[in-house]
N, C-alpha and C positions, 0 to 999 in steps of 0.2 A: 248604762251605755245606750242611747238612741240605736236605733236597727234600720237597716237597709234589705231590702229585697230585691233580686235580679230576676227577670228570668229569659226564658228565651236564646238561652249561650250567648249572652251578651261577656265581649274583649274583658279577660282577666284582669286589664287596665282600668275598666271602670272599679271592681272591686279595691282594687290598691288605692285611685285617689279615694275613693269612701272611705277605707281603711286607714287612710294617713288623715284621714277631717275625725276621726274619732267614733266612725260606726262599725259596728258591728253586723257582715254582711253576709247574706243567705243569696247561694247563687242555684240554681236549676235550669235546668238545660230547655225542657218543654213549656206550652203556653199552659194557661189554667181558664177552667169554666167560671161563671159569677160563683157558685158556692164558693169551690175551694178558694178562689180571689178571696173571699170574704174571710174566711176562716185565718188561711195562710198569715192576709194583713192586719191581724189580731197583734194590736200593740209598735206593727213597723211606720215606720215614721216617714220613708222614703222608696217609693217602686218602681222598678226599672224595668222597661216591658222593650217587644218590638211590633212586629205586623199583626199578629196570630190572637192576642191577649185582649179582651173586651172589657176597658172598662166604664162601666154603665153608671147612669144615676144612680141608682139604685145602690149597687156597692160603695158609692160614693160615699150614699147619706151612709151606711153602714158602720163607716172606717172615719170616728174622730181624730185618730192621731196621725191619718197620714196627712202630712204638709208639702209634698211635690209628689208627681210623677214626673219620671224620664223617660222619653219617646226616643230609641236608638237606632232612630231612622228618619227617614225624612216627614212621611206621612201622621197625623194626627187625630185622622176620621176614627180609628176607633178607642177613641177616649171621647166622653162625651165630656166636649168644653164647654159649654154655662153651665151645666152641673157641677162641675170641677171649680169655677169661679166661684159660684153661687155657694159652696161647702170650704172655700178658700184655701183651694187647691192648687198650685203653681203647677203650670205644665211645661215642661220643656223638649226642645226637640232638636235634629242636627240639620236642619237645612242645608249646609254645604259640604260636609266630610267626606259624602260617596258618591262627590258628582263626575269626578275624573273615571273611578271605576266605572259607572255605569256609561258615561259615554264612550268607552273604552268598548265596552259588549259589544254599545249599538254598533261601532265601526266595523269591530269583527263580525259580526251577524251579518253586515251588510255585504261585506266583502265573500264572507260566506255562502251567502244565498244568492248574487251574483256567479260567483263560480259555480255553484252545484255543490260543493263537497261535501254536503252530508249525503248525497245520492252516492257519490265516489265512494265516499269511507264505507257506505252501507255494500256498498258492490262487492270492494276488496275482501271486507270482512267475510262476504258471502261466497268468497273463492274464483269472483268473477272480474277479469281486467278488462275493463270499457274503457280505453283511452279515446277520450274525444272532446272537439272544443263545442258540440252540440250545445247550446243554450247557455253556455258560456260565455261571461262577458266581462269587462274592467268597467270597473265606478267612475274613471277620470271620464270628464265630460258628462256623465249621468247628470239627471236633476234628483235632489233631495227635498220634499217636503216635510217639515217640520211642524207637527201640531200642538202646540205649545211651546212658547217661548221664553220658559223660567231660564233658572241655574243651569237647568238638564238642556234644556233643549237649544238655547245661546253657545255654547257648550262645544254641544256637538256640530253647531253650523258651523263652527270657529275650524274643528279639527277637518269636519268633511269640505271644506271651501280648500283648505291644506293638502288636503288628499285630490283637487284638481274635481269637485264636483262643482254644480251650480246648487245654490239652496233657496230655497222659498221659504216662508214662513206664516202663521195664523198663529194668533193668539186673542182672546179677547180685549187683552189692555192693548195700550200703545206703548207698543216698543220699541228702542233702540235696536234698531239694524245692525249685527258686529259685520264687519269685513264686505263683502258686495251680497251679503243678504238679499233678499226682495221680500218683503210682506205683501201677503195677500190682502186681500179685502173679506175674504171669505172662504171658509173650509170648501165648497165648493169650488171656488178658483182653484186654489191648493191642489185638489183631487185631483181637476181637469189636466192640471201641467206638469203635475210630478209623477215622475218614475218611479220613485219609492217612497214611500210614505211611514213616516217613523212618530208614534205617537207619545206624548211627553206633557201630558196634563194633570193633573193634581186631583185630589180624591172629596174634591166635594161633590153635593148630593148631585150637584142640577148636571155634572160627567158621566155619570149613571145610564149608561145605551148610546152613548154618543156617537156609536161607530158597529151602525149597522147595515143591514141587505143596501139601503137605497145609497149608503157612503159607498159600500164596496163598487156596485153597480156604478159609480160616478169618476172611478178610476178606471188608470189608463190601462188598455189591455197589456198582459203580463207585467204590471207592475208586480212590485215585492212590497210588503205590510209588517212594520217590527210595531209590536205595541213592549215596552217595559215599562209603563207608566201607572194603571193599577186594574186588577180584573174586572172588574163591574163594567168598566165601557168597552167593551166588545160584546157581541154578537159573535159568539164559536161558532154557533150552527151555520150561521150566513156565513163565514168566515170557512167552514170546510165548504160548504158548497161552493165558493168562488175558488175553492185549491183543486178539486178535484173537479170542476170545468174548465179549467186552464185559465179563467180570465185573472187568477191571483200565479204568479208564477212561484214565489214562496213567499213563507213566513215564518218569522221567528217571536214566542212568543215567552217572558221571563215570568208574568201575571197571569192570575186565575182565577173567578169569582168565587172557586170553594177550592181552599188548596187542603192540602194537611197539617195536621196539628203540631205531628212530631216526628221524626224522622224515624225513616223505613216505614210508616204509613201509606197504604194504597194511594196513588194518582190516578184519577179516572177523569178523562178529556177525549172530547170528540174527535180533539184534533190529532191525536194518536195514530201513527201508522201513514200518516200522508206524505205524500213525494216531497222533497227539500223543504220543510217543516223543521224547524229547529226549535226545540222546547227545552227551559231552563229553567230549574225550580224556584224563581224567584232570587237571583242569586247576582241582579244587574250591581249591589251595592256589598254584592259579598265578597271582598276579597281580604288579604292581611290589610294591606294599609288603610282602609277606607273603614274596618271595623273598629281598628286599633286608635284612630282618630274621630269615629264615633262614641265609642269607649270613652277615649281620655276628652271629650268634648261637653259631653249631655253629663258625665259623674262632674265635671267639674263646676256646672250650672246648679246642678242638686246643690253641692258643698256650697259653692258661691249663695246661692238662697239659705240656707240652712246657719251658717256661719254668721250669713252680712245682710241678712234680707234683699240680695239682687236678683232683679227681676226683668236684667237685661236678656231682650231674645226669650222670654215668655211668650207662648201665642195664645194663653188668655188672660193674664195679667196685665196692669198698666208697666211701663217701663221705667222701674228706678233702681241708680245705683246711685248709693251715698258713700262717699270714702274720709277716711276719717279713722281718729283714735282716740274717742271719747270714753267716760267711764263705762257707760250704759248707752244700750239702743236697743230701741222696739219699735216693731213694727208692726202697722193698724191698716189690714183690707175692708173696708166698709162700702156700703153704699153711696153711692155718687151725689149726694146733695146739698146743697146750700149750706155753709156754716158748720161743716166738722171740723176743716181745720182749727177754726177761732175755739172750736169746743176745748179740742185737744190742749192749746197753747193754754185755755183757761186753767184746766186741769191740771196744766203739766207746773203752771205759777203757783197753784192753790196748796200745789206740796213742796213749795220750796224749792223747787226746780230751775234751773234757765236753758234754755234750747239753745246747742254749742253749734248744731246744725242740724238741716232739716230739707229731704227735698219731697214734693207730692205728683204724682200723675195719676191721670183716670182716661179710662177707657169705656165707652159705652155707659154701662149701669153700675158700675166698678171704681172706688178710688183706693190709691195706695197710699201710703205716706210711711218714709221711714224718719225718727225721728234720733239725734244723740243727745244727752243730759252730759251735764259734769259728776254728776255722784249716782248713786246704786240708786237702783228704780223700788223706791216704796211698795211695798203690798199695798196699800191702798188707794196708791195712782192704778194699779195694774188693774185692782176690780171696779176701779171707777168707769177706766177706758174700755172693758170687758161690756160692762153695763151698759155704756150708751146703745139707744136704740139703732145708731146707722150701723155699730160694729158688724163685721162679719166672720175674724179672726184677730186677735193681737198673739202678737207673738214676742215675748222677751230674748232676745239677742247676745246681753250683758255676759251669761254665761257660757257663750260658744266663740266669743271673738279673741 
């Protein structure tokens, strides 16, 4: 029986669709280091990770039989994708399952950090009743700047335009504007005009400090600052020093460049203990519905690749799904060059064979190709196509559809 590996408290839904495709699955609650990664993936064929879980080239080259990971989250940065290509590793991820929950946060944080209430709740709790509209305000009419304008952050222009705000936006692509939007020209436009600033950019390298002392210093005095997007682009340090000068009025902050591993684990941040400061253990995507359709999302991508060779919504694979119900299909990640297909088709005649159907795409240095036959796939087509020098993996299919 082929094995699956969870970890990370990854939705008990992912285990059930693996368990209804015919694996055998190993669930753990915490991330793991490269060794035990390396150890643990002795023989599993399919790993399902989330934020915390590093998987490196290295482990990569280590682990021949694993054939997918699952990223059960949005982000990708820590799986190293040409490695993963390069070793013919399918990666998959949820790009849209937790986008309602996480916009859902920002609106509360923002509503939040407008009123004060974490100042209030901390008061009450401390036996003290401050009734006052002091630094208290309503969002309608506010401006909202928007620094990036994926899933997330279209998103939330849509609900905060709803809620009677004005919104701006910055992204580096060109984007469609939802609802009376305004794109800036430049994160500094953004900064100058908006009130609160809600950050929503993606975790590649070149976001890495994006949002430091000279960004803070470029907003408007007592603006509010929500970053949920990922730890590495903030500056904390610059980032307390603007909370406790008064020119940041608050901040809420769901990302951290070194979080914990595993729960009940020390938190240690600078930004601890500071006035209307709201911190959240990373938890903008964590709710029942958004896990439970991350869950039943990225396990059903696994199954779908594992079963049918689909490699729709890969983010380092080329894009194919073949549908169909032929005797036999395998499927060939090779190198990108001239004349494999015609290889393949020779091959595939030279044993008798005829292609019942067949689709290919490539990506960069990468081609895919799934291929259907009418009859059982020879052993000596499989180490023919094994053999070719473009091969990178084949995979026989026949037995899992």
């Amino acid at each position: 029986m082929p094995r699956a590996l969870l970890l990370e408290n990854i939705d008990l839904i992912a285990e059930e669709v693996l368990s209804s495709a015919g694996y055998e699955v190993e669930s753990l609650r915490g991330a793991l280091d490269e060794d035990d990664l390396i150890a643990a993936l002795d023989g599993v064929h399919l790993l399902g990770i989330r934020s915390k879980t590093q998987v490196t080239a290295s482990a990569l080259r280590s682990l021949p039989d694993l054939a997918a990971v699952g990223a059960f989250c949005i982000g990708t940065n820590q799986i190293d994708l040409p490695a993963a290509a390069g070793c013919g590793v399918a990666v998959f991820n949820a790009p849209y399952s937790n986008t309602r929950s996480v916009v859902e946060l920002a609106i509360a944080e923002i509503i939040c950090l407008a009123r004060r209430l974490v100042d209030r709740d901390r008061a009450l709790h401390d036996g003290i009743w401050d009734k006052s509209a002091s630094g208290s305000h309503e969002i309608r009419g506010r401006t909202l700047g928007i620094v990036g304008y994926g899933n997330i952050g279209s998103q939330l222009s849509v609900l905060a335009e709803a809620l009677g705000m004005r919104v701006l936006f910055y992204d580096l692509g060109d984007k469609l504007a939802l609802g009376n939007a305004e794109a800036c020209g430049s994160l500094d436009e953004l900064l100058e005009r908006a009130e609160t600033v809600s950050l929503h950019v993606d975790g590649r390298a070149g976001n890495a400090g994006l949002f430091g002392a000279e960004q803070f210093a470029r907003m408007r005095p007592r603006s509010l600052f929500l970053n949920l997007s990922r730890g590495f682009v903030v500056d904390h340090e610059a980032l307390r020093e603007n909370v406790l000068s008064g020119h940041i009025a608050g901040a809420a902050v769901d990302v951290f460049p070194d979080e914990p591993r595993e729960q009940g684990d020390e938190f240690a941040s600078v930004l601890r203990g500071l006035p209307n400061v709201i911190l959240t253990p990373h938890v903008g995507g964590s709710t029942k519905e958004a896990q439970y359709d991350i869950g039943r999302f990225v396990a059903g991508k696994l199954a779908d690749y594992a079963r049918a060779g689909t490699t729709t919504l890969s983010v380092n694979l080329p894009p194919v799904a073949l549908y169909g119900s032929s005797a036999a299909r395998f499927a060939l990640l090779h190198r990108n060059v001239p004349g494999v297909l015609a290889s393949v088709d020779a091959l595939i005649g030279e044993h008798g064979l005829n292609v019942d159907a067949q689709v290919l795409a490539t990506r960069g240095e990468h081609g895919y190709v799934v291929t259907d036959v009418h009859d059982a796939l020879p052993p000596a087509l499989l180490g023919a196509l094994r053999a070719m020098p473009e091969t990178i993996r084949l995979t026989a299919l026949s037995e899992r559809r």
